[in-house]
VOGU-3710 file (C-alpha; in Angstrom, 3 decimals, decimal comma):
1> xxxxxxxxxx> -12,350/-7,307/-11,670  -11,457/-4,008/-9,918  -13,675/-1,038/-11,002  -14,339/2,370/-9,908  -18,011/3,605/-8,850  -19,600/5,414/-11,935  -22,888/5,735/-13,371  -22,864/3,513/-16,164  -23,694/0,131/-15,868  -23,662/-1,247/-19,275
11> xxxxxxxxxx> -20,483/-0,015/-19,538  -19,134/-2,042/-16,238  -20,657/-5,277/-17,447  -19,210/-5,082/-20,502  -15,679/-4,223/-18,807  -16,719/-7,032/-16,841  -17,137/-9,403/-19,333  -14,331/-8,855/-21,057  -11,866/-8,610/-18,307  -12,930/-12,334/-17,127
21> xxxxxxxxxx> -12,367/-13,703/-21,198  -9,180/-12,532/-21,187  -7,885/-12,928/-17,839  -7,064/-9,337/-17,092  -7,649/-7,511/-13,424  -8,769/-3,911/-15,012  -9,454/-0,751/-12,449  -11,059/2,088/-14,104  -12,106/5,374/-12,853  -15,250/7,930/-13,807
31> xxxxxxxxxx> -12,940/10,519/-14,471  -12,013/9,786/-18,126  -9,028/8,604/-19,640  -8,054/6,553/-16,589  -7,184/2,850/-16,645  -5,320/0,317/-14,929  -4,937/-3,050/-16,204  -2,844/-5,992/-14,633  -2,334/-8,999/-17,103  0,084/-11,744/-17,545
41> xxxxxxxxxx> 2,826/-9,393/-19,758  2,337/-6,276/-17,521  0,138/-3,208/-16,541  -1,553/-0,813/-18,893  -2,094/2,469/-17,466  -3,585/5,486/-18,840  -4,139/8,609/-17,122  -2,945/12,370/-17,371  0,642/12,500/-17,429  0,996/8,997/-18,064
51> xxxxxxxxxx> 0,156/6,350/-21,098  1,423/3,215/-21,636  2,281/-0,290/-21,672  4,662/-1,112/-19,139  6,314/-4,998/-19,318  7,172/-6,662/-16,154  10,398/-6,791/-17,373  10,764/-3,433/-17,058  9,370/-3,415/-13,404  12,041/-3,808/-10,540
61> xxxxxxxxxx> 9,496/-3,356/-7,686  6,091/-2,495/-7,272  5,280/-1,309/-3,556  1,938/-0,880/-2,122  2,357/1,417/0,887  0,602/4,313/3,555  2,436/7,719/3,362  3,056/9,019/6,650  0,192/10,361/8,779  -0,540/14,064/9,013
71> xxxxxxxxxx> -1,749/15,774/12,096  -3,461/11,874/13,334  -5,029/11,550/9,209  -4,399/7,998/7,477  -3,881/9,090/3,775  -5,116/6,754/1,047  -2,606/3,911/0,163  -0,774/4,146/-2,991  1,270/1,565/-5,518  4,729/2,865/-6,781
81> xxxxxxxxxx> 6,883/1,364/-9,296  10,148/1,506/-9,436  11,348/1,341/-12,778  14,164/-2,012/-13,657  17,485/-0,513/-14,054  18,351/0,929/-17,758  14,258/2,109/-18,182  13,986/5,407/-18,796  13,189/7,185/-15,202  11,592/10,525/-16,211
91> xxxxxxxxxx> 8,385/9,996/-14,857  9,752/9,843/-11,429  7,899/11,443/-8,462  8,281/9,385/-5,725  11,028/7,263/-3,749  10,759/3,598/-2,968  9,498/3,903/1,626  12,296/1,885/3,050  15,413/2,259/0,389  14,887/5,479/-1,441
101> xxxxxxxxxx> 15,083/4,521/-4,807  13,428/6,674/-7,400  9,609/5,434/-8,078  7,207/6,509/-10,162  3,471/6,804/-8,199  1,476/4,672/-10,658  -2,467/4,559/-8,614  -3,695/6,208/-5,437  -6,013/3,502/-4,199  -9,111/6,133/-3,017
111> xxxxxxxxxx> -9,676/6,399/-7,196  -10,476/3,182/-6,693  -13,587/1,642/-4,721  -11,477/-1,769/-3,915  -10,202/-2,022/-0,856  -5,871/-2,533/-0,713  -6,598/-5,775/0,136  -8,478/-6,586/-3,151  -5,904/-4,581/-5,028  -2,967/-6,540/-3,609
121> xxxxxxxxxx> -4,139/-9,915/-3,924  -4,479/-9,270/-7,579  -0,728/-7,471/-7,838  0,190/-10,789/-6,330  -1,185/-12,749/-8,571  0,487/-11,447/-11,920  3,433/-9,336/-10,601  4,808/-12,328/-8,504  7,892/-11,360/-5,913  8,311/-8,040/-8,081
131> xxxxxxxxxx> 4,973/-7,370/-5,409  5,692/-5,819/-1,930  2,738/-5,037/0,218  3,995/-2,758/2,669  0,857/-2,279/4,732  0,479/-6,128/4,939  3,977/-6,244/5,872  4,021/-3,494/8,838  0,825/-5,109/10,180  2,115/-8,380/10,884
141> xxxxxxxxxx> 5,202/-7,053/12,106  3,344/-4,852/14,799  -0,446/-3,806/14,200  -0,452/-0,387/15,806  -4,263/0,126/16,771  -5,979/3,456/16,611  -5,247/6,041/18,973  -7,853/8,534/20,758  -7,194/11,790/20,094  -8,353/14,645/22,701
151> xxxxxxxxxx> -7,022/17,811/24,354  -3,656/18,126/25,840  -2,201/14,743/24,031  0,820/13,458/22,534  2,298/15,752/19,305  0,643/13,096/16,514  2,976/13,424/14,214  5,986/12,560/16,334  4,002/9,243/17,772  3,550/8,755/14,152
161> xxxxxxxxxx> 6,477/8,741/13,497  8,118/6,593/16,054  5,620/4,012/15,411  6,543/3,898/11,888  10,315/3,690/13,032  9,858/0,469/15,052  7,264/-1,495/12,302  9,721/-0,681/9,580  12,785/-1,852/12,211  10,779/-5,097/12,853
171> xxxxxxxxxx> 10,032/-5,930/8,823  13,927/-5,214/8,095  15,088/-8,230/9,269  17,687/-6,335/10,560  19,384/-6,278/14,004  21,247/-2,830/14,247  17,883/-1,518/12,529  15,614/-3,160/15,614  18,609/-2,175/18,052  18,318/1,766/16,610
181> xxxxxxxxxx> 14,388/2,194/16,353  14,419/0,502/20,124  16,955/3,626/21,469  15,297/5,918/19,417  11,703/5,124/20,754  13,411/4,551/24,274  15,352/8,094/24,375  12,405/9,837/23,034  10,108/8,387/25,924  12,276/9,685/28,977
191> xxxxxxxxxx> 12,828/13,167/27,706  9,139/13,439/27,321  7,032/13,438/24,143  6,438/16,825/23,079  2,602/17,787/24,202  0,326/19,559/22,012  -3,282/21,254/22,509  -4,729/18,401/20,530  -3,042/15,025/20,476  -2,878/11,568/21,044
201> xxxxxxxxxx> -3,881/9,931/24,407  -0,829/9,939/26,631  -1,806/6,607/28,133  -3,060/4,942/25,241  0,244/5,888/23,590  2,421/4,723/25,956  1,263/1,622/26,273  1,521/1,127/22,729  5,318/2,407/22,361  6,696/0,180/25,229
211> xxxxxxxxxx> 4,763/-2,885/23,328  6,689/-1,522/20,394  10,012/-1,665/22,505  9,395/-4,810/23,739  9,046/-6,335/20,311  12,208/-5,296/19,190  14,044/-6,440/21,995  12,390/-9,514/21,705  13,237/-9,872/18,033  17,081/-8,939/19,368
221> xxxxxxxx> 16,774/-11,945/22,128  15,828/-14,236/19,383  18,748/-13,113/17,068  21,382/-13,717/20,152  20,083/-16,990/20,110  19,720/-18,348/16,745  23,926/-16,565/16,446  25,043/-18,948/19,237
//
């Protein structure tokens, strides 16, 4: 039972209640209309701009994932559908992180007072493999710990960036991906990362980028050896 903070409490328990009788995962928000319900046949959303039923059969992916930092700022995780091929895609506003396919942002999880963790484990549950969680995914490929910022640092956006590069390379499965994100992360590191009045730790941040590079050439060692 996923529910957002508000003031009234009869009207939570009786959310509550009825959520656990019929088996339903239901998020809903103090600002009126929104809700988001997961169940066995689909979601049910409502919310400006959008009202509806939406089967799982016409779901081809539903993607939990972190847009890109801004100026060293984590912004709030977000779930994107992307709609199964022949549904209607008018409500598109987004594209899928890794592929670009047209998505349509269904929930920004800081509406909601679960954490992503809560919110994915119950997308798992009823959405099955039609479920990616991104920011699971890019953690266990390489957790990327929080960077000091101070005076005369790294540019935070670029080290964003190339951070993002190499965790995305790593949970591709893909060689030339791994092999690409490792030059790009390698070039970018002897021509010097651009310095900015306010920016990431310089030592800090290298550390964490040649760790980066060294997990991709591992993952490329491993590959050599599993081809031969």
């Amino acid at each position: 039972m996923l529910v957002y903070p508000s003031d009234g409490a009869l009207l939570r328990t009786i959310i509550a209640v009825g959520a656990i009788a019929l088996g339903v995962v239901v998020l809903v928000s103090a600002l009126r209309p929104f809700r988001f319900g997961i169940h066995a046949d689909g979601l049910s959303i409502r919310r400006p701009g959008l009202r509806r039923e939406i089967r799982w059969a016409e779901v081809a992916t539903l993607v939990l994932d972190e847009p890109p930092r801004r100026d060293g700022y984590a912004k709030p995780p977000r779930l994107l559908l992307v709609p199964a091929q022949g549904v209607p895609s008018e409500l598109v506003t987004a594209r899928h992180p890794l592929d670009g396919r047209p998505a349509i942002e269904l929930l920004v999880l800081d509406q909601v007072r679960e954490q992503p963790e809560q919110v994915s484990a119950a997308l798992a549950r009823h959405a099955g493999d039609r479920f990616v969680d991104l920011l699971a995914l890019r953690r266990a490929a390489f957790e990327a710990p929080e960077l000091t910022v101070g005076l005369r640092g790294y540019q935070m956006d670029r080290v964003d960036r190339l951070i993002r590069r190499g965790q995305d390379a790593l949970m591709s499965g893909d060689a030339s991906a791994r092999q690409a994100a490792r030059g790009e992360i390698e070039r970018a590191t002897s021509a010097g990362l651009p310095v900015a009045q306010r920016g990431y730790s310089t030592f800090q941040t290298d550390t964490v980028l040649g760790a980066l590079v060294t997990a991709l050439a591992d993952h490329q060692s491993t590959d050599r050896e599993t081809a031969t």
